[in-house]
Structure formats: structure tokens, C-alpha cells
C-alpha positions as YAML, in Angstrom:
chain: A
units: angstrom
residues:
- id: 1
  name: UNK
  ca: [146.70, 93.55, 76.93]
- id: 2
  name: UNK
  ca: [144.43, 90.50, 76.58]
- id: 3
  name: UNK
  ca: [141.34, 90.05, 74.93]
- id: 4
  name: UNK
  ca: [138.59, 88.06, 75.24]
- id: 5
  name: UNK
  ca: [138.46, 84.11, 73.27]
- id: 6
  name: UNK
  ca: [134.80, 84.47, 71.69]
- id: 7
  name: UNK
  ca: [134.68, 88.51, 71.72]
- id: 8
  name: UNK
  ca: [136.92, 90.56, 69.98]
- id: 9
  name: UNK
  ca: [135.93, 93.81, 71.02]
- id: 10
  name: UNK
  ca: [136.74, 93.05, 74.50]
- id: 11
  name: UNK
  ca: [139.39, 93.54, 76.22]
- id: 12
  name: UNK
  ca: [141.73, 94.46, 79.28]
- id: 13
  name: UNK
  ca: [144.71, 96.10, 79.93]
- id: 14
  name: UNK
  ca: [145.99, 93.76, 83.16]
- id: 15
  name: UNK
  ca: [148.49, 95.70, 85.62]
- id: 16
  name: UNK
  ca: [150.17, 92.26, 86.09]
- id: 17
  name: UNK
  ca: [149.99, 88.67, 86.49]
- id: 18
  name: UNK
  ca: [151.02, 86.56, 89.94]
- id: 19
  name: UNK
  ca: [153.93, 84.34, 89.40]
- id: 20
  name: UNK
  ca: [152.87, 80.97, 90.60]
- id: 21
  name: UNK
  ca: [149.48, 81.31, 90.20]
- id: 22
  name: UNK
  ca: [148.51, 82.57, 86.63]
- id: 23
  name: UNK
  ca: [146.10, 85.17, 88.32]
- id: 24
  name: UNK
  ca: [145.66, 89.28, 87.24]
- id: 25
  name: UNK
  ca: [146.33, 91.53, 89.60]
- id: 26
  name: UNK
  ca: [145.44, 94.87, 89.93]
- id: 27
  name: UNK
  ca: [147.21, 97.88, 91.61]
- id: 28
  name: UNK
  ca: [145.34, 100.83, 92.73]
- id: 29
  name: UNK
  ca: [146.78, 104.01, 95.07]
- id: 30
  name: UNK
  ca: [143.26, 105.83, 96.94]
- id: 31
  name: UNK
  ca: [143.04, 108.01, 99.50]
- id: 32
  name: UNK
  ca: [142.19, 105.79, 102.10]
- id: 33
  name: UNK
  ca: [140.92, 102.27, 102.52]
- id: 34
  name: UNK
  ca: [137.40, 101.69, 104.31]
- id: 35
  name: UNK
  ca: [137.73, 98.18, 104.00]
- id: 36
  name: UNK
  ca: [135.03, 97.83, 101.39]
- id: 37
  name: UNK
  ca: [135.93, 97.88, 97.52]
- id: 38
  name: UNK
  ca: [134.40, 100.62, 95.70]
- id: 39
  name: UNK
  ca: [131.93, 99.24, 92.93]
- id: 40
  name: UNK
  ca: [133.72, 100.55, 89.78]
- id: 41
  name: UNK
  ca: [136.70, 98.98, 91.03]
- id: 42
  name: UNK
  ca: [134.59, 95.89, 91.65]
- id: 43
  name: UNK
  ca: [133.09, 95.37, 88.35]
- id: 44
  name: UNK
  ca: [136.55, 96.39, 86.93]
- id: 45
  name: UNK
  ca: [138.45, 93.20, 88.56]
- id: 46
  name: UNK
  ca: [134.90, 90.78, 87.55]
- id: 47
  name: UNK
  ca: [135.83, 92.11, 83.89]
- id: 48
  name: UNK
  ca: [139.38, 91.50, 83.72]
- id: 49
  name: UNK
  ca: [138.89, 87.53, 85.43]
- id: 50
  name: UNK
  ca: [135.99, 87.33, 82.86]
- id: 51
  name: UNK
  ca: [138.80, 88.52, 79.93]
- id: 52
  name: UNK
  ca: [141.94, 86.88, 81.14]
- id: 53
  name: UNK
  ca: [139.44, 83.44, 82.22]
- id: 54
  name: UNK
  ca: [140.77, 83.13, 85.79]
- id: 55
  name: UNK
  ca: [138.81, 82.31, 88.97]
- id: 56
  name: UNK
  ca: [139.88, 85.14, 90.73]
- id: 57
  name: UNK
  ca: [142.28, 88.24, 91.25]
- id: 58
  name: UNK
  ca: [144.44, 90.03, 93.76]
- id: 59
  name: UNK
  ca: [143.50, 93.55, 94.39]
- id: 60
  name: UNK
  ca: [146.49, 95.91, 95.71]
- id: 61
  name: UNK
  ca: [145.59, 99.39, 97.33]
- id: 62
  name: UNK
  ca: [148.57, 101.59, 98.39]
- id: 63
  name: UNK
  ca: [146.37, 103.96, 100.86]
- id: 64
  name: UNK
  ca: [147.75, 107.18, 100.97]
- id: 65
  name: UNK
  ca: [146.20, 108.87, 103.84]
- id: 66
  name: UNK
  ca: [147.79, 109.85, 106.75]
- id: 67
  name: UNK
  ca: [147.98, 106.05, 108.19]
- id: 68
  name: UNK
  ca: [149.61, 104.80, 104.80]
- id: 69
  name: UNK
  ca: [149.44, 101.26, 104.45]
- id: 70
  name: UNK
  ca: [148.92, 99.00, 101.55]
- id: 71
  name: UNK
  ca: [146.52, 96.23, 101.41]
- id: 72
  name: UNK
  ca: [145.56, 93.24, 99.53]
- id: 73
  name: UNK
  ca: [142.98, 91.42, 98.88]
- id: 74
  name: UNK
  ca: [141.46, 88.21, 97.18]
- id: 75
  name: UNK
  ca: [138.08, 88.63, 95.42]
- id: 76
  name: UNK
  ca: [136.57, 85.17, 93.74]
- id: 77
  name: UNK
  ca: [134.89, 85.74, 90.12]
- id: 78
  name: UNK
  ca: [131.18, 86.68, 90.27]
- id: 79
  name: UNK
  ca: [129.74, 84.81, 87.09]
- id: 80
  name: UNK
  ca: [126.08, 86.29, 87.61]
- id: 81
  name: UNK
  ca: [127.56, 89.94, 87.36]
- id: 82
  name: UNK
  ca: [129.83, 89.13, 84.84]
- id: 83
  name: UNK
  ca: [126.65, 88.18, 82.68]
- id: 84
  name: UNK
  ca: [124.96, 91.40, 83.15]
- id: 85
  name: UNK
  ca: [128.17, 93.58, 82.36]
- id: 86
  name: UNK
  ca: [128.53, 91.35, 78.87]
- id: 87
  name: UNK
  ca: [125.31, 91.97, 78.65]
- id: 88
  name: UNK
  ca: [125.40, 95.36, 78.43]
- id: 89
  name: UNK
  ca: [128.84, 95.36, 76.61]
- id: 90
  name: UNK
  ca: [126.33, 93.31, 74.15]
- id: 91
  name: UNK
  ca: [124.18, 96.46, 74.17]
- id: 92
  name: UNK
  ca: [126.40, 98.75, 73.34]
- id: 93
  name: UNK
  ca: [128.54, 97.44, 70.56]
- id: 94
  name: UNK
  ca: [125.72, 96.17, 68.42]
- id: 95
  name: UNK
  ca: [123.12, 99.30, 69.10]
- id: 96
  name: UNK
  ca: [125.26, 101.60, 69.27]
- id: 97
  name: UNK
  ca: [128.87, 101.07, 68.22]
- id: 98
  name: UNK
  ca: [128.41, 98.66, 64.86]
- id: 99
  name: UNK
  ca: [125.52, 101.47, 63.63]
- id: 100
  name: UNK
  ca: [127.42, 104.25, 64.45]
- id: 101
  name: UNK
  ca: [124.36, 105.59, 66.91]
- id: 102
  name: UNK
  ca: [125.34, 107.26, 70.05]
- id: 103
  name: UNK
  ca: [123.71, 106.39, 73.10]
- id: 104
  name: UNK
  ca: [121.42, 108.37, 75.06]
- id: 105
  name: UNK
  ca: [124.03, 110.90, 77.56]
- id: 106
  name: UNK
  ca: [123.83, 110.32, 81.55]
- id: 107
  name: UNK
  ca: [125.99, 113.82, 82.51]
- id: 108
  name: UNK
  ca: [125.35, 117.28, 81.52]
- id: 109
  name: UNK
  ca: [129.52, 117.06, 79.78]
- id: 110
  name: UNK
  ca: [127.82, 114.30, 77.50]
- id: 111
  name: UNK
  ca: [124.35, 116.30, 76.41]
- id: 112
  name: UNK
  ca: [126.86, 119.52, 75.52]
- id: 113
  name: UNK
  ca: [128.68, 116.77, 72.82]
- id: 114
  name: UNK
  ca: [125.68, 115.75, 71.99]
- id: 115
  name: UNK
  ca: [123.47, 118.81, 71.78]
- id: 116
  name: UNK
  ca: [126.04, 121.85, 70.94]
- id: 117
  name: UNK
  ca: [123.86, 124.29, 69.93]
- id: 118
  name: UNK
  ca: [120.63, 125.57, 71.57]
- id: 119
  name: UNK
  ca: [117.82, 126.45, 69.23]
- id: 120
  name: UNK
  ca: [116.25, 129.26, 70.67]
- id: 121
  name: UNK
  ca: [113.01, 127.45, 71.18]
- id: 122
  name: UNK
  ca: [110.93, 126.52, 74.52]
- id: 123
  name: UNK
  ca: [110.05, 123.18, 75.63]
- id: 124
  name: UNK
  ca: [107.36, 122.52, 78.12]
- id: 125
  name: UNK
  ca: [108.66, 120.46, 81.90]
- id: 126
  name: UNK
  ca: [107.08, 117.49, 82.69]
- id: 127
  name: UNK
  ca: [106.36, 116.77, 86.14]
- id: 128
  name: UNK
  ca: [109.91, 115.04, 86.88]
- id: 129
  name: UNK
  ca: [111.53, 117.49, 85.44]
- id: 130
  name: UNK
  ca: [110.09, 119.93, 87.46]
- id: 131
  name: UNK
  ca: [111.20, 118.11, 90.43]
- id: 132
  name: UNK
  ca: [114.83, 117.15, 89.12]
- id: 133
  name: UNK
  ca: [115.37, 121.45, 88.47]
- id: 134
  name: UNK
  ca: [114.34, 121.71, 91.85]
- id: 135
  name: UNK
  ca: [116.49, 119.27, 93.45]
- id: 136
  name: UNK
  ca: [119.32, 120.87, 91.48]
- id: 137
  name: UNK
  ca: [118.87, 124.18, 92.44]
- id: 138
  name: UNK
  ca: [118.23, 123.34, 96.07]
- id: 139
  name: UNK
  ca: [121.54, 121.28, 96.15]
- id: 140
  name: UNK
  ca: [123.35, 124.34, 94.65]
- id: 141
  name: UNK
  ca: [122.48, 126.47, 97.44]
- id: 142
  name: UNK
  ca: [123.88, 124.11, 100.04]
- id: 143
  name: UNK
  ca: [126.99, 123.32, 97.55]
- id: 144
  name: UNK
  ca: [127.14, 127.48, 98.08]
- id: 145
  name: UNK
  ca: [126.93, 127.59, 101.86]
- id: 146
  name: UNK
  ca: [129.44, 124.55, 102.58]
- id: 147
  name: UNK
  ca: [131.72, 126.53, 100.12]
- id: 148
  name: UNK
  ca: [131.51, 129.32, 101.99]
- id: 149
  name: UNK
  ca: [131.75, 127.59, 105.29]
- id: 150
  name: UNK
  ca: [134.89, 125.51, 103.84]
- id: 151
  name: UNK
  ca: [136.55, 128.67, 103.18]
- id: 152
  name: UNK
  ca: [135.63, 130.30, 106.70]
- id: 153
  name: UNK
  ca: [137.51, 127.04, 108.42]
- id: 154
  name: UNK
  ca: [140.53, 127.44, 106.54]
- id: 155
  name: UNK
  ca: [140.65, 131.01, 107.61]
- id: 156
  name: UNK
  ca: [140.32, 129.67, 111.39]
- id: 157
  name: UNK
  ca: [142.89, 127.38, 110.63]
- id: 158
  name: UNK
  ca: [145.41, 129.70, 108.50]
- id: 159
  name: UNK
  ca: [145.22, 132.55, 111.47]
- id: 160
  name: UNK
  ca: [145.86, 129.44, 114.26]
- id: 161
  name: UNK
  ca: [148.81, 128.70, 111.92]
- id: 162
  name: UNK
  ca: [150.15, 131.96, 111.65]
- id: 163
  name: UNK
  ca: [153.67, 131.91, 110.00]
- id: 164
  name: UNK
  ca: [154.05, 127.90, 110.63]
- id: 165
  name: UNK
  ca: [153.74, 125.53, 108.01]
- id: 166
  name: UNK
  ca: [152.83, 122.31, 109.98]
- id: 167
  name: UNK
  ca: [149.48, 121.86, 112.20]
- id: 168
  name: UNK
  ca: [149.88, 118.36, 114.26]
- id: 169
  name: UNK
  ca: [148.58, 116.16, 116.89]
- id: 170
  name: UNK
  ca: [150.93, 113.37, 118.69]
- id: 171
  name: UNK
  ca: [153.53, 113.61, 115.85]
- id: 172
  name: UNK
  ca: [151.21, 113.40, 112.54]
- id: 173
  name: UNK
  ca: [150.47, 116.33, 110.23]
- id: 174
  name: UNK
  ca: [146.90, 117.31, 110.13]
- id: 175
  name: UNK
  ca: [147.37, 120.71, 108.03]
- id: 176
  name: UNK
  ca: [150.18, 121.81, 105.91]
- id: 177
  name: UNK
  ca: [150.04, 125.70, 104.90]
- id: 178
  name: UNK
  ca: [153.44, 125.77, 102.58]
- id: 179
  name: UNK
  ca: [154.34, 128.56, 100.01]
- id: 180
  name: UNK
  ca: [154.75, 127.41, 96.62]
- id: 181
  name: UNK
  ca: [157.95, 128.30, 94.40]
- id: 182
  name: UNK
  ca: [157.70, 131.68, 92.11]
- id: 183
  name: UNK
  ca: [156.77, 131.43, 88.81]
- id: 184
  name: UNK
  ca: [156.30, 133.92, 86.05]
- id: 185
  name: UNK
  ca: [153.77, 135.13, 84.22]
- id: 186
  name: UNK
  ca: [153.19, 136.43, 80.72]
- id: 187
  name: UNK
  ca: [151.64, 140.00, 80.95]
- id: 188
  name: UNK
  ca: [148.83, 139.81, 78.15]
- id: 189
  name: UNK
  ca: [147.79, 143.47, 78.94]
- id: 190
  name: UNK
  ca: [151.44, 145.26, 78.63]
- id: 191
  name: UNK
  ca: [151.91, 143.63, 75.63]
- id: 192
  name: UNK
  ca: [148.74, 144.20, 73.62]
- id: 193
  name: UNK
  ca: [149.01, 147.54, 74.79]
- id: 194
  name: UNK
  ca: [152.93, 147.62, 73.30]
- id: 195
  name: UNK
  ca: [152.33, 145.61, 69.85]
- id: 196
  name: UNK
  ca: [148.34, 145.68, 69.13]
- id: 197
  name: UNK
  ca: [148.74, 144.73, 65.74]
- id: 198
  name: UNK
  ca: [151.04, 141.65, 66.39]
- id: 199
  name: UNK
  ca: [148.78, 140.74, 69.85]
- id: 200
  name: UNK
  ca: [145.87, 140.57, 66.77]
- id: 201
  name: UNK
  ca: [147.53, 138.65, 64.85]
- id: 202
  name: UNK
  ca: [147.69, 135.61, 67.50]
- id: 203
  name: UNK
  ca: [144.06, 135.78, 67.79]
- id: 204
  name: UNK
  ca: [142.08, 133.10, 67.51]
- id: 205
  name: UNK
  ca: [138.20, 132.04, 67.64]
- id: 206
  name: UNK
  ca: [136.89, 130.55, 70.14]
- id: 207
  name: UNK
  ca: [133.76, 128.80, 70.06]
- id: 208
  name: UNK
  ca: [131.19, 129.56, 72.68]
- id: 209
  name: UNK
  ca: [129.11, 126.78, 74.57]
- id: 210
  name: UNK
  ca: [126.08, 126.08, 76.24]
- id: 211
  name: UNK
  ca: [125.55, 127.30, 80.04]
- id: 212
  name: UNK
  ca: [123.22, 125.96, 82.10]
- id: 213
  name: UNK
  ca: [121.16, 128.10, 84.65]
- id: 214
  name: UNK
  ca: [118.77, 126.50, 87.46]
- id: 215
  name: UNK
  ca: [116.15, 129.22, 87.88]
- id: 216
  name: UNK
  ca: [114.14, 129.05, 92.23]
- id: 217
  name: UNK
  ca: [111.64, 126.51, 92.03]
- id: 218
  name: UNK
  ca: [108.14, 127.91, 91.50]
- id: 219
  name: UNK
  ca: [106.25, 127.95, 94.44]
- id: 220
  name: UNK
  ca: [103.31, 125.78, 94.27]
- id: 221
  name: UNK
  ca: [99.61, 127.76, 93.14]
- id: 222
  name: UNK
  ca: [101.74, 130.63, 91.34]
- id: 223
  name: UNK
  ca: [100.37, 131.35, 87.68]
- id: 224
  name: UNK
  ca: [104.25, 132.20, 86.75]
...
């Protein structure tokens, strides 16, 4: 763990250092490599060179796809982004974190923390708001369909597979179809029906939450 020389509420947890060099280097294991660093892994190596001081880092990817291979790479500090990301680390500890004021939330997991409880009442959409619903619900119905066409390729692939457990091509697994080991499970309904008084007692409450529905976009002229 090192933190930063002028700002003590910055910091970074390195994965290592190089011997020889005095550089951080970080180890990640993805799916695949594209040859491109992602941007949060980006901004995540810019942070630790701007903790640790160095002039750049080593970034190690163990690729786990089906051609594993594990790559390295050099990436030289990026001073201009490094301002804007203190920047904002600026931002939020002295708005936000000093005060005690939480931020405005980006996802819907961070207005449920913030916002609990509904209050019954009825609030009138702006015009973006009108759009972003529909956007959402039209990107549900194609999340629906790919779903269900998803599920109607595996079904093409499990009947190709029959009983075998390994689809490949030239010697390199493109499907596995394996059975997992037994397990057991408890049987909730044989015992509450056996010892109702004790399955009560075990009971506890549990709170409800908030449930978000995207109603069909209104078409355009309708007095609805």
C-alpha cells in the first residue's frame, strides 16, 4: 500500500514492484486480449504512477480465452489525465466526503441506497426523460429476444452434442456440456409442514424494495 506525498487520502494498493527498475506493476487475468487496454484499467495504472511517483508501469494480462497467452506491456505516465482524475478525487473528498454529502447516483443500485422508499406521489417527465424510458424499454425488448434466441442456440447445440461433453474444431474445445457433482438440498416445504411452530420460529423480516417497471412508450398525439 502506498499513498500519495501531498494527499493523504490517496492511495494504491500496488500488485508489485519490478526489481531493477523501481516501477509498479500490475497483474490482471481477462478473457481475452484485443490489444487495446480497457479505460478503467487505463486510468487505474495513470493513478497508481501518479501515487507511487514513477514514470511509468508494466501492465501484465494472463488472457484466458481459448488461445491463452499472457502479455505485457509498457504504458508511459499521462500527466494531463492524471490532473483531471485528482481533480475529481479533489471533488469528491471535499464536497462530498469531508461534509458527509453523498453524491448525486449514476446506476439504478445507487438511487435504491439513496432513495429506499417510494412516496406514493407522481412526478411529471420532462422531455429527456421521456426519451431515456423509451430507450429503456425498447432495449428491454431486444435484451428479451436475444435471450430467447441465446437459449434456442444452446438447444441446437445441446441436441448436436447429444451425450458428449466436448464440441471441437482442429483439436480446441469450442463447447463443453459437463454434468455437475450432486448436491443436497434442504427441503423447506417437508419440514414446515413436519415442525410449523419451530419453522416460525426461524422467521425473519425481510424488508421489501423498490422495483422498477418501464411502461410502452406513448405513441406520439395520444391524450394518455
Amino acid at each position: 500500500m502506498r499513498y500519495h506525498p501531498d494527499l493523504p487520502y490517496v492511495s494504491a494498493n500496488l500488485d508489485g514492484l519490478v526489481v531493477g527498475e523501481n516501477v509498479p506493476v500490475e497483474y490482471k487475468t481477462m478473457g481475452e486480449w484485443s490489444g487495446e487496454i480497457p479505460p478503467y484499467y487505463y486510468t487505474q495504472l495513470q493513478h497508481q504512477m501518479a501515487v507511487y511517483g514513477s514514470s511509468y508501469i508494466y501492465f501484465v494480462v494472463l488472457a484466458l480465452g481459448w488461445n491463452k497467452q499472457v502479455v505485457v506491456q509498457r504504458y508511459e505516465r499521462d500527466d494531463d489525465l492524471i490532473k483531471t482524475l485528482f481533480g475529481e478525487y479533489d471533488t469528491f473528498w471535499n464536497a462530498h466526503v469531508l461534509p458527509q454529502v453523498a453524491p448525486e447516483g449514476i446506476s439504478l443500485a445507487d438511487a435504491s441506497k439513496l432513495y429506499p422508499e417510494d412516496n406514493g406521489e407522481v412526478v411529471e417527465a420532462t422531455m429527456d426523460i421521456v426519451t431515456t424510458a423509451a430507450v429503456c424499454y425498447e432495449g428491454q425488448q431486444r435484451l428479451k429476444a436475444l435471450t430467447q434466441d441465446v437459449k434456442d442456440l444452446k438447444g441446437t447445440l445441446g441436441n448436436f452434442m447429444k451425450p458428449h461433453s466436448v464440441i471441437e474444431q482442429g483439436g480446441v474445445p469450442l463447447v463443453t456440456w459437463k454434468k455437475t457433482k450432486d448436491g443436497v438440498k434442504f427441503d423447506m416445504e417437508t419440514f414446515q409442514a413436519e415442525n410449523p411452530e419451530l419453522h416460525h420460529k426461524y422467521l425473519i423480516h425481510k424488508p421489501g424494495y423498490r422495483r422498477m417497471l418501464i411502461k410502452p412508450p406513448i405513441e406520439r398525439g395520444s391524450n394518455e
